[in-house]
C-alpha positions, -999 to +999 in steps of 0.1 A: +260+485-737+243+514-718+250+512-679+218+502-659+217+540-649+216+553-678+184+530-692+168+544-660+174+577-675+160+570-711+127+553-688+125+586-673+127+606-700+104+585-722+074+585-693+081+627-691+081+633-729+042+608-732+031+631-701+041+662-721+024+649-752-012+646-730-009+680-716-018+714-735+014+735-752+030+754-719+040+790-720+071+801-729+078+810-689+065+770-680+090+756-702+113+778-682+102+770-646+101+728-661+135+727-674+151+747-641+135+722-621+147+692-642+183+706-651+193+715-614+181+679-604+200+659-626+234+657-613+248+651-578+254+682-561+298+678-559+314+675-530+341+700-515+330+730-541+319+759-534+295+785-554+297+825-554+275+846-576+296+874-593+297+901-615+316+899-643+319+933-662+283+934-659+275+899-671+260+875-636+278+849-630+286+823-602+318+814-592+325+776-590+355+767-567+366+734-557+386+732-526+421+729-530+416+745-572+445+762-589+430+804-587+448+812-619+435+783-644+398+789-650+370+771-672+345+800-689+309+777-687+283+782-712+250+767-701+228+748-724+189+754-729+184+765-768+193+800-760+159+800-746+161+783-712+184+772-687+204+796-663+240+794-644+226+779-616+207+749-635+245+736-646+261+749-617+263+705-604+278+697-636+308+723-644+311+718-604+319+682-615+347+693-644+360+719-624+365+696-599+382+668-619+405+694-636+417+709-604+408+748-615+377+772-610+350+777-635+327+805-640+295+797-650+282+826-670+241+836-668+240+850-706+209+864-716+186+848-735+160+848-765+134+861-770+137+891-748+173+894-756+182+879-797+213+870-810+238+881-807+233+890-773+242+862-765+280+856-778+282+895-769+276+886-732+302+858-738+329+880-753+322+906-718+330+875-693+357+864-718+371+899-715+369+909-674+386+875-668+420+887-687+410+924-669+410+898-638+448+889-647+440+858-660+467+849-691+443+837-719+466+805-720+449+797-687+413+799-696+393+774-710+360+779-726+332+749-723+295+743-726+264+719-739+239+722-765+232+757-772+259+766-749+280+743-769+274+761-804+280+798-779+315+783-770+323+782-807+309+811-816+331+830-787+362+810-798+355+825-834+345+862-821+378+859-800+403+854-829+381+884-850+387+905-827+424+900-823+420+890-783+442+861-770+433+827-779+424+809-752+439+775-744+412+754-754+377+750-760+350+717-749+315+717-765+295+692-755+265+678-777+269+719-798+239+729-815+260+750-844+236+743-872+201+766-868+188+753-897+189+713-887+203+700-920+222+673-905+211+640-915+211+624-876+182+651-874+160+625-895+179+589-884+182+596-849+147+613-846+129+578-832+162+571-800+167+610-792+144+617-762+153+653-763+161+671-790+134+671-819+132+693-855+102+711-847+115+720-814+151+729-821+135+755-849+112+769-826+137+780-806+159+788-834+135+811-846+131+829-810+170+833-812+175+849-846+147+869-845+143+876-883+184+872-885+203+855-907+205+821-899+235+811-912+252+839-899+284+822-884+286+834-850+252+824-846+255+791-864+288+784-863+286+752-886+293+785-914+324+798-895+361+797-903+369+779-877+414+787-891+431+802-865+411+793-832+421+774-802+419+736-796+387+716-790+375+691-778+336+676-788+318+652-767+285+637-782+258+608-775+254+583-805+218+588-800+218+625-807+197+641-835+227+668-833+250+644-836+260+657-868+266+688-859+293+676-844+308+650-866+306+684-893+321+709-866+350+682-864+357+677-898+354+714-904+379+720-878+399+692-887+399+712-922+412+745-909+441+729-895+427+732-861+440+705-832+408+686-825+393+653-806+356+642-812+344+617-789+310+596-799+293+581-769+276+548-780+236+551-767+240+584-748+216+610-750+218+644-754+242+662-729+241+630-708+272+644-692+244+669-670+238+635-650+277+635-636+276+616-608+247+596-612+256+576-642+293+561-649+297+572-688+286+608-676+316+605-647+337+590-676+335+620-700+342+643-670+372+628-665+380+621-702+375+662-706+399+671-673+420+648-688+424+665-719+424+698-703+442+694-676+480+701-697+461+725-723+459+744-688+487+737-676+478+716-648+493+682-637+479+650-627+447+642-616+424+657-584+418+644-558+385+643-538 
């Protein structure tokens, strides 16, 4: 049974989608400015960390640091928001939270985004940041690569354009809740559609659109449901039960599962899409932050679990 905080959420987001539906269409830059405001606010800001906008090859980025964090172990963070929306600082809370429970820094990278910047702007900004951090000395065996939603099907796609391109694999990869189908085939799209608050078809192809500009949309490091996923690092996928995406990642498990790659799949039972963003403020978003540092923790190289 959902936790008490988390019906509070779904209340929430039930009252915000009905006022939505009474209000005209907003801009392209509203939708922006909304989800900033409502992505920053929805975990608790973590104690003891510490955040330092960077540069990295070119690429912003802010630098998340625990105290106490290992400087050589680092998480590469992939924000969420349909390639559309969202920025490093709206999810700066919430890979302040995993960083924290793994014990290492995370760099949460500001990629660009659609429409002003298509695919595969994206995965290329991805691939930069990917890049400076071994130019940084960072052995690829102590990077992780992790994010949710949109970010989520980015972290795929950069595990993929990593093994292409003959770089390093790094030790592991965490999508949360990945969007990795453009084309919403997956058959939760249709029986989830009346419990997911968040994610809807005409939505999630509206931004689609924006992304591929005219592109392919199957191509794989766009929608990497169509990748060869044979040769990549480990992963690990979170999702809610309730997700309209939830098959995307039941198929990007099996698929994986397929290429021989070493993978867990976790399914939330009545958890919305990336419910992990409200860390701190609902116990089965703390629980998959410390299921995730768990798993990462030795992928990493790290040992037992951080303290406060």
């Amino acid at each position: 049974m959902a936790s008490p905080q988390a019906e509070q959420m779904k209340a929430t987001m039930r009252a915000t989608r009905a006022n939505a539906a009474d209000t005209a269409p907003a801009s392209l830059q509203q939708m922006r400015e909304m989800a900033n405001l409502m992505l920053g606010a929805m975990a608790t800001v973590p104690e003891h960390v510490r955040f330092e906008a960077v540069d990295a090859g070119g690429v912003p980025a802010i630098w998340v640091v625990p105290d106490g964090a290992a400087t050589d172990r680092v998480i590469q963070y992939l924000h969420g928001g349909g390639y559309v929306l969202g920025t490093a600082s709206t999810h700066q809370n919430l890979v302040g939270h995993i960083a924290k429970a793994t014990g290492c820094r995370a760099l949460s990278v500001d990629y660009r985004l659609a429409p002003e910047h298509p695919h595969p702007a994206a995965v290329n900004d991805s691939m930069i940041v990917y890049e400076w951090l071994l130019g940084q000395g960072i052995d690829a065996r102590h990077i992780a690569v992790s994010g949710d939603s949109a970010g989520g099907g980015l972290t795929m796609a950069t595990l993929v354009a990593i093994r292409d391109r003959g770089l390093p694999n790094p030790a592991a990869g965490v999508p949360l809740s990945p969007w990795i189908d453009l084309e919403g085939t997956g058959a939760s799209m249709q029986t989830n559609a009346d419990v997911d608050l968040m994610i809807a078809e005409a939505g999630l192809k509206m931004m689609a659109a924006l992304f591929l500009n005219g592109q392919i949309a199957r191509d794989p490091l766009a929608a990497p449901l169509h990748a060869d996923l044979a040769g990549i690092a480990p992963i690990y996928v979170q999702v809610g039960g309730e997700e309209t995406l939830l098959d995307d990642s039941t198929r990007l498990a099996a698929n994986a599962e397929a290429a021989g790659v070493d993978v867990r799949l976790d399914v939330f039972p009545e958890m919305q899409h990336v419910f992990q963003l409200s860390a701190g403020n609902m116990p089965e978003a703390d629980d998959a932050i410390e299921r995730i540092a768990a798993w990462l923790r030795p992928k990493l190289g790290l040992s037992g679990p951080q303290k406060a």
